[in-house]
C-alpha positions in Angstrom: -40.1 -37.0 64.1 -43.7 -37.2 65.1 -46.7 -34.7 65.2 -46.1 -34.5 68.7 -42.4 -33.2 68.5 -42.5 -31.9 64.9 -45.9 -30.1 64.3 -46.7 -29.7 67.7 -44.2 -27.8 68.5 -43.3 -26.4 64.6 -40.5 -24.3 64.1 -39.3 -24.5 67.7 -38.0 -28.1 68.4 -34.4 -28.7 68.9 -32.7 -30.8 66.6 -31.7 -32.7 70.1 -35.4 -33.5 70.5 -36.2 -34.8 66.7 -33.8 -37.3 66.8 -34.9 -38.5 70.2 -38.4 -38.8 68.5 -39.9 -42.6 68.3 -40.2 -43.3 64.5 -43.7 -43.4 63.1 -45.5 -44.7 60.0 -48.4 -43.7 58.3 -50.9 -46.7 57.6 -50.1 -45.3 54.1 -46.5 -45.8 53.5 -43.8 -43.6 54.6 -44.4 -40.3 53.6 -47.5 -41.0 52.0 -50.1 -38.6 53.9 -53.8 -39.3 52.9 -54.7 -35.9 53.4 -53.1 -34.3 50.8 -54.5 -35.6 47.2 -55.4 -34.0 44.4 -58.4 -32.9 46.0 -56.2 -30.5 47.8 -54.3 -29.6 44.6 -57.8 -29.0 43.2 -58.4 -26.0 46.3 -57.7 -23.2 44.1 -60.5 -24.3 41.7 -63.1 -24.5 44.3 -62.3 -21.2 46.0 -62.8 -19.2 42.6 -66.5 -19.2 42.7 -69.3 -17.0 45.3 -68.3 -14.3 46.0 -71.2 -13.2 49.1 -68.9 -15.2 52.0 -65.7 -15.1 53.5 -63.1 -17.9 52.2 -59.9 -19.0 52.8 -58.7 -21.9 50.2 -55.8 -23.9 48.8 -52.7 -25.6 49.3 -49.3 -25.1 50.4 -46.1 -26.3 51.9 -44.3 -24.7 54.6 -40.7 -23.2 54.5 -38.3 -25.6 56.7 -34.5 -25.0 56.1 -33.9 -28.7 57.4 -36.1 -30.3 54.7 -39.1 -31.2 56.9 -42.4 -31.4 55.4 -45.2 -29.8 56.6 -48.1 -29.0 54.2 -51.4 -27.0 55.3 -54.4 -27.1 52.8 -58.1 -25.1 53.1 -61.3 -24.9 52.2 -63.3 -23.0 53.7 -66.6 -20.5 53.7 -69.1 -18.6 55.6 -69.0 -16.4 58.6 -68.6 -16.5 62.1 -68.8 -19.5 64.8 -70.9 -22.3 62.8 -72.5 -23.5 66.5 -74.5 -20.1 66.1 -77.2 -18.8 65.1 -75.7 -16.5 63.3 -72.3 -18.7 62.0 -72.3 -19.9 58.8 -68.9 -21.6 59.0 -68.1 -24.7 56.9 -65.8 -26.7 54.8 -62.7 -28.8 55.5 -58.9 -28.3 56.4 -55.9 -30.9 56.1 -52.3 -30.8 57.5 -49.1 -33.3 57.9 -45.8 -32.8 59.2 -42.8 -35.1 58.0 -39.4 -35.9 58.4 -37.5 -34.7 55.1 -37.2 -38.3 54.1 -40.7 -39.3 54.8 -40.2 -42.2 57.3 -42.4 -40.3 60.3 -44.8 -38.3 61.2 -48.8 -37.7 61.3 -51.6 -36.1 59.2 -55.0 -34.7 60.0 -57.7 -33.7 58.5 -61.1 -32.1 59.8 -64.5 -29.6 59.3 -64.5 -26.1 59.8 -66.0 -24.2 62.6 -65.4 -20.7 62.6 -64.1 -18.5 60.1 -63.1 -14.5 60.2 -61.7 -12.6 57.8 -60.0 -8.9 58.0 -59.9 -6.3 55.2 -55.9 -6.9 55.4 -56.0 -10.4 53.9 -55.9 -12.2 56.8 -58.2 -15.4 58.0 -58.5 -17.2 61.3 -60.0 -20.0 60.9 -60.9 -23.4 63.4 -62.2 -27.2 63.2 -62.4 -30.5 64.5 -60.1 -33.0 63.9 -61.8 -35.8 62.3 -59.6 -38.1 60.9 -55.6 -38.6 61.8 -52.8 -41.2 62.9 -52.4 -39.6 66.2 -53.8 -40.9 69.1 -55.8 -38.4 70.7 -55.9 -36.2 68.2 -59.3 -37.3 67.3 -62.0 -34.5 68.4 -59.9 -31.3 69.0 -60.4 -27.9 68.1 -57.6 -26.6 66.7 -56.9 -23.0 64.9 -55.2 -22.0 62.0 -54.3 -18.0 61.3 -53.3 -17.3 57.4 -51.8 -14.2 55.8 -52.3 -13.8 52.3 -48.9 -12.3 50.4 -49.7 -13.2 47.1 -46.8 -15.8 46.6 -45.2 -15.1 49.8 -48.1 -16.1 52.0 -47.9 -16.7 56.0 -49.1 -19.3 57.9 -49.4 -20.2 62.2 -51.8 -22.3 64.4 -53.1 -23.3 67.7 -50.4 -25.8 69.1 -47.3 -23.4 67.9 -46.1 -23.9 71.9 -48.2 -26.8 72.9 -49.6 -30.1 72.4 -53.2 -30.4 70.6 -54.1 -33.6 72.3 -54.3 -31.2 75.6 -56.2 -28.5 74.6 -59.5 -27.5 73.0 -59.1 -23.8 71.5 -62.2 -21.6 71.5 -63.6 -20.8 68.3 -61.6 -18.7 65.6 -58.5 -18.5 68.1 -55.2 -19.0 66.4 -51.6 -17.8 66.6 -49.9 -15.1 64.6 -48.8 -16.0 61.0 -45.5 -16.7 61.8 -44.4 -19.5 59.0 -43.4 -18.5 55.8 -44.8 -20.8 52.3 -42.7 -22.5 50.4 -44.5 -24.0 47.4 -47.6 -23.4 46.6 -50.6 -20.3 47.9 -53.4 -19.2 50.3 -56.2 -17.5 49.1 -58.3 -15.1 51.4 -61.6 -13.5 50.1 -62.6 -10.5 53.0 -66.0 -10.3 53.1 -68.3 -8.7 56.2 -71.3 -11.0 57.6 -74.6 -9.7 56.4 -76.0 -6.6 58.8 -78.1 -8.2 61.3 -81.9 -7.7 61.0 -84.0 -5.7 62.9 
C-alpha cells in the first residue's frame, strides 16, 4: 500500500483499495524508513530542556488493527507562523506509513513552520516536506494536530481525506486528533508568545 492510498487517506481506505495499491520500495529496503532513526528515539531527550517556548516532541507509532505501520515523530519549538515577524517556529517532523509486512509504502521528513499550542495539551503544528520517496511530495505544507494523553496520546493531519501532493495547507491548519498511539508518546509544553511591545 502506498502513501498515496495508505497515509493519504489513513484510517479511511478500504481494504478493496490497499490491495489494488501498486507495490512500492523504499530506496532503503522494504520496510526500512530513513526517517525514523535513533534520532527520533532520541526526541524525548531533546524536548526536556527551555522551558520559555512552545514544543511539541517525540516519537510514536499509530494504532492500526490490521498491522499497518504508520509512525509520526516531532521536534519542534517557538511560536506562531515562522514567515513572520513575529513567528519563531522551527525544528523538524518525520512520518512513514507501511504495509504490516514492510514491502511498501513512503516516508517524509521536513522543517517546521508554524507551531500553536493550547492550555489543554494540544499542538498544531505545520512544515515543508523536504525529503521523501513520493513524487510530488517534495515542497508541501502539510499539518499535523497532536493531543497529549499521557500514554494514551492522539494524533491527526492535513491529508486525513485528501491527497498532499494537491494541496498546500495554510499555516498551523490541521485536522482533529483523531488517531490513537500505539507505542511510544507525544510531548506538548503550553506556553503563550511573549506580550507584544509597545
Amino acid at each position: 500500500m502506498l502513501l498515496t492510498a495508505a497515509v493519504v487517506l489513513a484510517g479511511t481506505v478500504a481494504a478493496s483499495a490497499a490491495s489494488a495499491a501498486p507495490a512500492h520500495r523504499t530506496p532503503h529496503g522494504p520496510g526500512r524508513a530513513a526517517p525514523h532513526t535513533g534520532a527520533d528515539a532520541d526526541a524525548d531527550k531533546r524536548g526536556a530542556g527551555r522551558g520559555d517556548e512552545a514544543r511539541l516532541y517525540g516519537s510514536a507509532k499509530m494504532h492500526r488493527a490490521d498491522g499497518q505501520r504508520v509512525r509520526f515523530a516531532f521536534d519542534a519549538r517557538g511560536f506562531g507562523d515562522a514567515a513572520t515577524e513575529q513567528g519563531t517556529s522551527r525544528g523538524t517532523f518525520r512520518f512513514s506509513h507501511y504495509t504490516p509486512d514492510g514491502s511498501s509504502g513512503a516516508w517524509a521528513k521536513g522543517r517546521i513552520d508554524c507551531l500553536t499550542t493550547g492550555g489543554g495539551k494540544v499542538a498544531t503544528a505545520t512544515g515543508i516536506v523536504t525529503e521523501t520517496d513520493l513524487e510530488g511530495l517534495k515542497g508541501k505544507r502539510v499539518g499535523f494536530t497532536v493531543q497529549d494523553d499521557g500514554r494514551h496520546d492522539h494524533l491527526g493531519y492535513s491529508w486525513a481525506s485528501g491527497n498532499p501532493r494537491e494541496m498546500d495547507v495554510a499555516p498551523c491548519l490541521s485536522a482533529a486528533p483523531y488517531e490513537t498511539v500505539e507505542k511510544g508518546d507525544f510531548t506538548v509544553h503550553h506556553k503563550l508568545p511573549p506580550a507584544p511591545q509597545e
